[in-house]
N, C-alpha and C positions, 0 to 999 in steps of 0.2 A: 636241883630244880624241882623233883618230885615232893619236896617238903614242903614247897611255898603254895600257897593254894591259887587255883586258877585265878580264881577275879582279881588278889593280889597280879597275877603275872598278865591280865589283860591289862589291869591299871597303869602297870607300870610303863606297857609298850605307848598306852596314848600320853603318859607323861614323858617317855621320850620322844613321844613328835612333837610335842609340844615343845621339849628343848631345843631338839633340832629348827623347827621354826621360829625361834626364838633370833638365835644364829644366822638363818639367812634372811627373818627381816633385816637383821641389827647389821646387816657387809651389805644389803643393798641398798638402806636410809643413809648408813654412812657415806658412801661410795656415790650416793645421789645426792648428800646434802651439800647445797650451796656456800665454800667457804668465805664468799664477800660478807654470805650472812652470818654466818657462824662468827666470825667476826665482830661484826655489831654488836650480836650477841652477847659475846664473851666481855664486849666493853660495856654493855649493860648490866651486866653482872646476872645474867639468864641461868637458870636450874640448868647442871651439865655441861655448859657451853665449853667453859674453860677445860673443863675434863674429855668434854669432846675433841677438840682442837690440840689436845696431847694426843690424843690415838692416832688422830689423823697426820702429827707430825711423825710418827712413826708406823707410816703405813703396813709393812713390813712384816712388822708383827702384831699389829691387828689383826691380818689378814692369817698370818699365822693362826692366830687365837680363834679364830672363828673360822678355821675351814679344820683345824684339828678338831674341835667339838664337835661339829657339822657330820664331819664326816667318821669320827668314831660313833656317833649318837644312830649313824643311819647304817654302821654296820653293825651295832648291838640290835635294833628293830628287829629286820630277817632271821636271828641268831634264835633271839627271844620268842618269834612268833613261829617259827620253826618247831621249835620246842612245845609250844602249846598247842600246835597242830601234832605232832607225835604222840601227846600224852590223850588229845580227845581223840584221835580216830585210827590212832595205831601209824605201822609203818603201810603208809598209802602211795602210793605216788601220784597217783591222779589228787589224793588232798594235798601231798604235797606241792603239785604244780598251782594248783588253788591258792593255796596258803601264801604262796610268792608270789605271784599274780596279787591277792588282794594287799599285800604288805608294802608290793613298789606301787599299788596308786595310793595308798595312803602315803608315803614317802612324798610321791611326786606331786598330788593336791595338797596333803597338808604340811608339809614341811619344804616346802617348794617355792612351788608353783603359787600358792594363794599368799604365802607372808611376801615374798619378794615382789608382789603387784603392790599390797599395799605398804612397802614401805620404801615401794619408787614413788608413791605415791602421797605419801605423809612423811618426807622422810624427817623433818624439822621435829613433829612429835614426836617418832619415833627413837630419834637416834641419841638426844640429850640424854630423854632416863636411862637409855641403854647402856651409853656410856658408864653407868655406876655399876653397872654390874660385870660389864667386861673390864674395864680398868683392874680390878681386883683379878679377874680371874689370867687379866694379864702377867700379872707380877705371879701366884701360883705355878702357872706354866710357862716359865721361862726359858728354862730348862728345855724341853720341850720342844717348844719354841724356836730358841737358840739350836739344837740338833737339825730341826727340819730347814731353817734358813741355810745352815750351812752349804745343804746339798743344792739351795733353789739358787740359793747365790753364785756357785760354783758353776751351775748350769749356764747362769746368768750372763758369767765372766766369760764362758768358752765361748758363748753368744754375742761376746762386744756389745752389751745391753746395760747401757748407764742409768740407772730410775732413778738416781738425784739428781739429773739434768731437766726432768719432766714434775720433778713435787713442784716446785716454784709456779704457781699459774698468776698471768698478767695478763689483762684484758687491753687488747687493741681501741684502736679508736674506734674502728667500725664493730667491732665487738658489743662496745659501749654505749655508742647509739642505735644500736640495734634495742639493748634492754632498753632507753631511755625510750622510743617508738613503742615498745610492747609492755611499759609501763600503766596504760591504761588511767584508770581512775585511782593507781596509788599518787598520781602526783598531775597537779593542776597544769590546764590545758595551756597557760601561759610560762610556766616553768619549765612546761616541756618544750615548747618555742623557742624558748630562748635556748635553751643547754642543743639543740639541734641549731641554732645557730652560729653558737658558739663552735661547735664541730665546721662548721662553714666556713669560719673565718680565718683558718688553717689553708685554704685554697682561696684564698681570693688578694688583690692587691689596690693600693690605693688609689688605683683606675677604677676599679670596680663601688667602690663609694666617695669618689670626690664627686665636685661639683664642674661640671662642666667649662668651660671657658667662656661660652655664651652665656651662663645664667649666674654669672660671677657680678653682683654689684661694685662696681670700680668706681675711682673719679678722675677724672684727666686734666690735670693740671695744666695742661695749655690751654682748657676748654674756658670761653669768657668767664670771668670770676661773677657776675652775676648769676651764672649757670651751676658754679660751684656754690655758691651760697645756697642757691635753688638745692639740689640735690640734697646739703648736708639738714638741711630742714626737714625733707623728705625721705629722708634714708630709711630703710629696713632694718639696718643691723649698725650694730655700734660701732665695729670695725670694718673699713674700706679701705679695697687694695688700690694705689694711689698708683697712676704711672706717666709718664711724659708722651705726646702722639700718639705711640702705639702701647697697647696693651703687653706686649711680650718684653716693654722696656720700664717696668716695675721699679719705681724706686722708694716703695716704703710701701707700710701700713700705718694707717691713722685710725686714732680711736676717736669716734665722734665724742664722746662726752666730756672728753678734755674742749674738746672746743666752743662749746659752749659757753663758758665765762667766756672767752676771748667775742664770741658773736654776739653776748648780750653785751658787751663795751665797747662793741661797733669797732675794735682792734682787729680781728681779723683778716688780716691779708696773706698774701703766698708767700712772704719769710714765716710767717706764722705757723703756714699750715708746714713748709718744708724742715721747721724746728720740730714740731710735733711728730714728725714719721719717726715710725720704728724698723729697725731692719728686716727687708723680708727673709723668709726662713724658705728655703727650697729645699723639695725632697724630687730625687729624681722617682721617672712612671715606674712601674713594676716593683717596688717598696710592699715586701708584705704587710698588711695591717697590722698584724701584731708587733712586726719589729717597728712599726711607723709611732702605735699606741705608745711602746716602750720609749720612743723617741720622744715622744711628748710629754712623758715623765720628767726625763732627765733635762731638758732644756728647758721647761715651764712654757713650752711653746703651745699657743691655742689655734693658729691657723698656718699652715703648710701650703706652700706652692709647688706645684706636680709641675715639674718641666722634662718633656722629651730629650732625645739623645741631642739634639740641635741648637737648646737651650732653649725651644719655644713654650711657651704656657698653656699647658693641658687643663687644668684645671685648680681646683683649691677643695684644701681637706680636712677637716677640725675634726678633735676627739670626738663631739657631736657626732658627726657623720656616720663614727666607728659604732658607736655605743646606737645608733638606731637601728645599724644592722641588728642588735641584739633584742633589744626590746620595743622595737617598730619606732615611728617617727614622733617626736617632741609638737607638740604645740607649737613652737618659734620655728620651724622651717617656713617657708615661702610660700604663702597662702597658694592654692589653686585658683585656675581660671574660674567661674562661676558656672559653668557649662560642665566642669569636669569634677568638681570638689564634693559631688555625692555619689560618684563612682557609677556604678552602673543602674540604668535606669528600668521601668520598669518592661520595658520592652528588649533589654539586655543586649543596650548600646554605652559605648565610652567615648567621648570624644577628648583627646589629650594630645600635647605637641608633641612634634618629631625628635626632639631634644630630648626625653623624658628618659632616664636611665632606667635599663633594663630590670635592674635588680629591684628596684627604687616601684615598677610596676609591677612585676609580681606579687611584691610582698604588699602595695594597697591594693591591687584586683585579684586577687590570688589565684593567677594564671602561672604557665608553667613556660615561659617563653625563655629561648636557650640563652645563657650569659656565659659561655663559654669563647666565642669572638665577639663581637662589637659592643658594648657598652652603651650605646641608646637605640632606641627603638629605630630612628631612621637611619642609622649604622648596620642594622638588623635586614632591614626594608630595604636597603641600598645592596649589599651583601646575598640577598636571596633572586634580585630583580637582574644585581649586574649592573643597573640603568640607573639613572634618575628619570624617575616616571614622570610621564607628561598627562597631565588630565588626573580624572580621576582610575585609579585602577585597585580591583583587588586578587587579592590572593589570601594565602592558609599557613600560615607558620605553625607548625604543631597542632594543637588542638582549637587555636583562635584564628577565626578568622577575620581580615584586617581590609579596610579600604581608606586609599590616599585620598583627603579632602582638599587637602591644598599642600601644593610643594613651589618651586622656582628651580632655578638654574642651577643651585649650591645645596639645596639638600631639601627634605621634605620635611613640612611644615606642620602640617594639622593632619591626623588619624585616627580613622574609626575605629573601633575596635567592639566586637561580637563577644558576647557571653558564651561559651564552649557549652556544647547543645549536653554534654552528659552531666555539668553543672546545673543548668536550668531544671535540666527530668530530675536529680534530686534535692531541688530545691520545691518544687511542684510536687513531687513525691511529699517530703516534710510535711 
């Protein structure tokens, strides 16, 4: 050592901090980098990607390879600067307590402490080129390598400590939507809507988006046939569920547009209409959406009838229905009253019927009202009261507050409904 000359042997100790911090950027970008993206990556064909994602499949010794460097790189420093303190100020001990002193914070700021912030920190740029230079130095130290595993793995085994049970990572659902929420402005405010509704759709059932029993347009075949002629002129929708007296005693669907040749030839009568029904299709209540959607696949069926344990008619459920929960409501639903179809006004009032489903009013007022029991809002109102309210009455469900405008004997009818005061302050904020 007394042959090499000093500044050679100062040189050389900040070139080994520099390796050293080489090393523990390159185990803490790896160790921090994102494999969903490495991934991508790798299928984009990204500088390192591919080469990165081999080290990481064998973590093992990677970590091997970069904690031998690391940590023979940080016991040659002390050895070497040891030495260049003996040689300038003799045998000291006060310089040498110095010498050690300033040799572990240069260790622990530069070779540390400063690389492993930033390459928790960058670790994407980081860790690709890195890869090119540890990959190699991988296969060198194999050997190596292979000796120190032996002993870490033996440790391992005596520890009933399996680490190929834990390389495998798979993101949960809530996992998922978690990134999908804290996606920000990588990805448009309606795509992220929807993939958070699609997470939704996993809990919820075909009670939770059909169509009520009340607001089901029907035609009642015992009803005067000038009544049905009325109606089929006037209809909303092309197909109606056709029934005899009572609504729970369904005996077809009729597609209005077949009928129309027969009404413009004034042929139209009740063999006519009873020729044209199709058979209804019933799905019993509590039918996951998804397995309902998948049902609509395989039978080409376009409208479902929801019937209770009882066999009575709960409601009615088309792929429609399904696919609004995802990307909010189509044009062709069911126009609104004209009182409630611009939603809340400028004094941050609503007024909307007792009927109106739960989920169906969150997602156009975007209030946070529970869809966990009841399924429409006066199912809700009824459920919180206990009562059927007499008059007008209010109350506070969550953050909205609600007053009955008009109810009867069987359920409530017309309801107000209050802008949530922390909505209004940032909107007035904005």
């Amino acid at each position: 050592m007394d042959q090499i000359p000093l500044w050679a042997q100062i040189g050389a100790v900040f070139v080994l901090l520099l390796c050293s911090g080489f090393f523990s950027i390159s185990e803490t970008a790896m160790m921090a980098l994102n494999r969903h993206r490495l991934k991508y990556l790798a299928g984009k064909g990204a500088f390192g990607a591919k080469t990165t994602q081999g080290l990481l499949a064998r973590t093992d010794q990677l970590l091997g390879v970069v904690l031998i460097g690391n940590n023979l790189l940080n016991t040659i420093i002390p050895v070497l600067t040891t030495s260049i303190a003996l040689r300038t100020f003799g045998r000291d001990n006060l310089v040498l307590s110095i010498a050690t002193g300033i040799v572990a914070f240069l260790i622990i700021v530069f070779a540390e402490i400063t690389p492993k912030i930033v390459g928790a920190t960058y670790p994407e740029k980081i860790a690709l080129p890195a890869s090119i230079v540890i990959a190699p130095l991988m296969r060198v130290l194999k050997p190596a390598v292979w000796l120190v595993n032996l002993f870490s793995n033996a440790i391992l085994f005596v520890l009933h400590i399996n680490t190929k049970g834990g390389r495998e990572q798979r993101l949960t659902t809530e996992e998922v939507r978690a990134i999908v929420l804290e996606s920000g402005s990588f990805m448009p405010t309606k795509h992220r809507s929807i993939l958070l509704n699609l997470f939704d759709l996993e809990n919820i059932s075909v009670e939770d988006v059909m169509i009520p029993r009340r607001r089901i347009e029907s035609l009642d075949l015992d009803a005067p046939f000038e009544d049905i002629l009325h109606q089929l002129e006037t209809c909303y929708h092309n197909k109606l569920i056709v029934y005899q007296g009572d609504i729970d005693r369904v005996v077809g669907v009729l597609h209005v547009r077949k009928t129309l040749a027969a009404l413009h030839k004034q042929e139209l009568t009740r063999e006519t209409l009873n020729a044209l029904l199709t058979d209804p299709y019933f799905v019993p209540s509590g039918t996951p959406v998804f397995q309902q959607l998948q049902y609509f696949q395989e039978t080409r069926h376009r409208t479902a009838l929801v019937v209770n344990e009882y066999g009575e008619l709960e409601g009615l459920v088309t792929p429609e229905d399904i696919i609004e929960e995802l990307i909010g409501e189509f044009t062709t639903s069911i126009p609104r009253s004209a009182s409630s179809r611009k939603g809340w006004t400028d004094s941050g009032e609503c007024i909307v019927a007792g009927s109106m489903p739960l989920r169906e009013l969150n997602r156009w007022l975007q209030v946070a009202l529970p869809t966990d029991g009841p399924k429409t809002l006066n199912g809700l109102i009824l459920e919180t009261l206990e009562e059927i309210p007499e008059g007008d009455v209010c109350l506070q469900i969550g953050d909205v507050q609600l007053e009955v405008l008009q109810s009867d004997d069987q359920a409530v009818r017309t309801v107000k409904l209050f802008r949530p005061r922390t909505r209004t302050a940032t909107k007035q904020q904005a």
